[in-house]
MARRO-348947 format. One record per atom (N, C-alpha, C): x, y, z. Coordinates in steps of 0.02 Angstrom, whole numbers, padded with zeros to 5 digits, always signed. Each point is the difference from the previous one (the first is absolute). Layout:
residues N
XYZ
...
end
This chain:
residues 135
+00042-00059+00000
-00042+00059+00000
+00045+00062+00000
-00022+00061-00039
+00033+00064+00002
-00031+00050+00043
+00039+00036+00032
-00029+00037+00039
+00031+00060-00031
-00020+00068+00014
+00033+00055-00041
-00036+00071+00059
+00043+00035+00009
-00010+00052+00069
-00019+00061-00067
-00010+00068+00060
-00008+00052-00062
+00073+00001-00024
+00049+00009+00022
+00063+00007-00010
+00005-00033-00065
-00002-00065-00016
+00016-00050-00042
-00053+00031-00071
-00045+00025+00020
-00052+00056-00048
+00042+00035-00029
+00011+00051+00059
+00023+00053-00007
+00066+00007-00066
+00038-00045+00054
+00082-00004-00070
-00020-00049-00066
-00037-00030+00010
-00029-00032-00068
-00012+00076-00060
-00052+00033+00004
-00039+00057-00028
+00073+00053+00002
+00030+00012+00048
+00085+00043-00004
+00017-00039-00074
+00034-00052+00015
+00031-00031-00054
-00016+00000-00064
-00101-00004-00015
-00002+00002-00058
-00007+00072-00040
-00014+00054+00059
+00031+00064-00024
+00055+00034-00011
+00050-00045+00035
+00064+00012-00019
+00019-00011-00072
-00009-00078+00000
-00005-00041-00071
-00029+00070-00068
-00063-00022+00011
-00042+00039-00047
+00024+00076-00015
+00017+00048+00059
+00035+00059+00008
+00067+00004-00054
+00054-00045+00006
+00053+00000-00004
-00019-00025-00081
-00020-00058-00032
-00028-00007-00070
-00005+00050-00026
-00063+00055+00027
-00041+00056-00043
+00056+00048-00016
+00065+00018+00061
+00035+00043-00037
+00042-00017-00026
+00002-00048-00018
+00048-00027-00067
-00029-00002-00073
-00072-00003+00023
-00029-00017-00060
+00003+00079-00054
+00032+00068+00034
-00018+00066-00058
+00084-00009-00015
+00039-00010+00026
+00069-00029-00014
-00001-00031-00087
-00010-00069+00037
-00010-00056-00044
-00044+00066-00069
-00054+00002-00001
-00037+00030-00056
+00037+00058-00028
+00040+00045-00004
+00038+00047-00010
+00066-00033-00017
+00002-00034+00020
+00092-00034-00028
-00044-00046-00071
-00047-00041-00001
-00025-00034-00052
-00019+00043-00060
-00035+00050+00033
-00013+00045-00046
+00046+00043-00054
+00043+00027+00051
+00070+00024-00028
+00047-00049-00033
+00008-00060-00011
+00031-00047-00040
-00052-00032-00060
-00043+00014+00013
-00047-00002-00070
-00056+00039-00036
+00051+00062+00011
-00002+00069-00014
-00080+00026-00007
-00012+00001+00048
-00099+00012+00023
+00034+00094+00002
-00068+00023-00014
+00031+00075+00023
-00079+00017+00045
+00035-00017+00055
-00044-00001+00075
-00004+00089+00005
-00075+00019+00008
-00008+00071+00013
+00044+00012+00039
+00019+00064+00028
+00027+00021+00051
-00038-00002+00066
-00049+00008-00027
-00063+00008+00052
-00014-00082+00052
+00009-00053-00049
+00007-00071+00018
+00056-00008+00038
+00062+00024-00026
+00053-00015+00034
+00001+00039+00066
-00041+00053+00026
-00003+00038+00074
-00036-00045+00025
-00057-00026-00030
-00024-00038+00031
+00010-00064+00032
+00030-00046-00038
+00052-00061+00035
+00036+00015+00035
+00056+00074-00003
+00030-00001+00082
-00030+00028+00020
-00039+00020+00009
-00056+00019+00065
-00028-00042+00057
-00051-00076-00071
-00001-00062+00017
+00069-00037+00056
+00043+00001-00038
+00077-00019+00041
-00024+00006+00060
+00034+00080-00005
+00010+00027+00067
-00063+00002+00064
-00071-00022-00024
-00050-00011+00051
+00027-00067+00022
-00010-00053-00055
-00009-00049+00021
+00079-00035+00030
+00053+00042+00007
+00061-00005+00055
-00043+00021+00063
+00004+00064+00002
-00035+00018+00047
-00053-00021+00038
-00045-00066-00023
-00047-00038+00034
+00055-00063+00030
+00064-00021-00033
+00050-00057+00013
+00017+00043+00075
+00038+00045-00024
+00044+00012+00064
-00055+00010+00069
-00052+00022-00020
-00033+00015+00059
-00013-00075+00029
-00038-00051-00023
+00015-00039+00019
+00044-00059-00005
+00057+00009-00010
+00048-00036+00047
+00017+00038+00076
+00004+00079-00016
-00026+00030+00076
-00036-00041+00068
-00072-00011-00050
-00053-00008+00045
+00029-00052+00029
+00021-00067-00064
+00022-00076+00041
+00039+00003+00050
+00045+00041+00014
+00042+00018+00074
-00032-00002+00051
-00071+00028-00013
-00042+00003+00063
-00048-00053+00030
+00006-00048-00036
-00068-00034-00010
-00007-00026+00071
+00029+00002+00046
-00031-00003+00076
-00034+00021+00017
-00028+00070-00019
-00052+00037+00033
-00015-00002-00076
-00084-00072+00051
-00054+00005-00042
-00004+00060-00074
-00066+00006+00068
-00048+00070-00021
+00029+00045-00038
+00067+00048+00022
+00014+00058-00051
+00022-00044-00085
+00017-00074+00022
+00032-00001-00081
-00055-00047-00025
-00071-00027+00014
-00041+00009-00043
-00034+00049-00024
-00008+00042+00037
-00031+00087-00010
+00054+00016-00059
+00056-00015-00005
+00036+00054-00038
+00015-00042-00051
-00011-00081-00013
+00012-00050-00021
-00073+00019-00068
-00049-00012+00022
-00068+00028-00029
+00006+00051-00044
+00032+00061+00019
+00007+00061-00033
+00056-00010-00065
+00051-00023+00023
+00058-00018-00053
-00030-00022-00049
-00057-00060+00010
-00038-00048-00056
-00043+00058-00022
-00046+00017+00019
-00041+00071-00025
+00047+00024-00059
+00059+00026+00022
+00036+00057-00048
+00018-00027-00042
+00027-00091-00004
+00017-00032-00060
-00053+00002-00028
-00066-00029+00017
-00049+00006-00055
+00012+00045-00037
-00024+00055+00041
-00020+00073-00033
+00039+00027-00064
+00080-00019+00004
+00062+00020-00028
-00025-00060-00048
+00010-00061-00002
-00016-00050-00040
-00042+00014-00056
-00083+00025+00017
-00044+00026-00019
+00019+00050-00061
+00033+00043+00018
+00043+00070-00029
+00032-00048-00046
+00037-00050-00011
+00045-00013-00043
-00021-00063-00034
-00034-00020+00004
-00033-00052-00057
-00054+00040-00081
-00019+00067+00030
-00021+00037-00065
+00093+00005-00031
+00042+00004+00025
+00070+00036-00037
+00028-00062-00030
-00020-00066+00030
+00034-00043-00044
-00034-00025-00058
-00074+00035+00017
-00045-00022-00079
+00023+00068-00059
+00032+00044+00013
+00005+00049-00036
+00088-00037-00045
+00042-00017+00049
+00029-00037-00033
-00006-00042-00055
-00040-00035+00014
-00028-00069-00047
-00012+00052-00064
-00019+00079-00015
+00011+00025-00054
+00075+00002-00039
+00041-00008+00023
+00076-00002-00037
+00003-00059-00025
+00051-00013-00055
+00004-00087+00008
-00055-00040-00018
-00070+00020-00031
-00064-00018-00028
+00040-00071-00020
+00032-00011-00043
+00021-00049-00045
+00057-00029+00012
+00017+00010+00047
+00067-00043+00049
-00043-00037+00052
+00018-00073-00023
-00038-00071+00058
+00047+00010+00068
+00049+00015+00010
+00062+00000+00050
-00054+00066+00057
+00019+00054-00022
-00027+00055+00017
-00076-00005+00052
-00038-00024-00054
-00063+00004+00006
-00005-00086+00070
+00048-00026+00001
+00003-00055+00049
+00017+00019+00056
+00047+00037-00008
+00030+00034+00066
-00048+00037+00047
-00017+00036-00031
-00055+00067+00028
-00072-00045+00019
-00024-00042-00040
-00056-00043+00024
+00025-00025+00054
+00059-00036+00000
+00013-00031+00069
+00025+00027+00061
+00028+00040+00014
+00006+00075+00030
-00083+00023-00002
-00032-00003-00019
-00078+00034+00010
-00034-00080+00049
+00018-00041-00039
-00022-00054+00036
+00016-00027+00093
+00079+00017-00007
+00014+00026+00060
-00007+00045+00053
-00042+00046-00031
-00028+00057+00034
-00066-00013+00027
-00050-00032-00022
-00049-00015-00011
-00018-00054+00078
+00056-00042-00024
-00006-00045+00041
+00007+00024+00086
+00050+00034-00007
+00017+00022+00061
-00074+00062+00021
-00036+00011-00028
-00046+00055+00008
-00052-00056+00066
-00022-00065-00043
-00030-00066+00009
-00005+00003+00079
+00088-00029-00009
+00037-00007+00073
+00002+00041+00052
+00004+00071-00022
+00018+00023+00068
-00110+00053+00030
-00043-00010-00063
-00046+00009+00010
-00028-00070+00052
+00020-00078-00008
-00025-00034+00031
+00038-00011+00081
+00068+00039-00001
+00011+00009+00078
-00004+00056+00021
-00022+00051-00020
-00043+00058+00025
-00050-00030+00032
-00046-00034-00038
-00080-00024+00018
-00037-00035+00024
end
């Protein structure tokens, strides 16, 4: 039989925001280096937008690996545990219209158009996930 405390919750849901966190900002990396080697001419406007993307979705990593330091006291790091997931959505939300705007470059490149589906697919998923441990 498994037994599992909040704790064992708790760093479970840490981990897969770490995970998921640490992915997403690789993923405007990854799309900008692909892009630029198979000479996409990414608006400018697109390209603020992926490091933007980046730089939130670091900013949801570092905060929690923060939080996991704490995870002894309960209460403040599901309260703040909750919120972190909130802001990934939200940020998530924000950036799944930008990777369908992508899917305009590259119409006729299978490589391209794989990448960005799966990178969208990855996004998606994680929306799934962190809506069903919110709820």
């Amino acid at each position: 039989m498994c037994y599992f405390t909040i704790s064992h919750s708790l760093n479970y849901v840490l981990w897969e925001l770490m995970l998921w966190s640490s992915i997403s900002k690789e993923h405007q990396t990854f799309l900008l280096t692909v892009a630029d080697l198979t000479d996409k001419d990414l608006s400018s406007e697109i390209e603020k937008d992926l490091m933007q993307f980046h730089n939130l979705f670091e900013k949801i990593e570092n905060e929690t690996i923060r939080l996991k330091e704490k995870l002894q006291y309960y209460y403040p790091v599901y309260r703040k545990l909750s919120g972190l997931l909130k802001r990934f959505l939200i940020i998530n939300k924000k950036f799944i219209p930008v990777l369908e705007k992508l899917k305009s470059y590259g119409k006729d490149e299978p490589v391209w158009q794989m990448l960005v589906g799966h990178i969208e697919g990855e996004h998606r998923y994680m929306e799934k996930l962190f809506k069903n441990l919110l709820y």
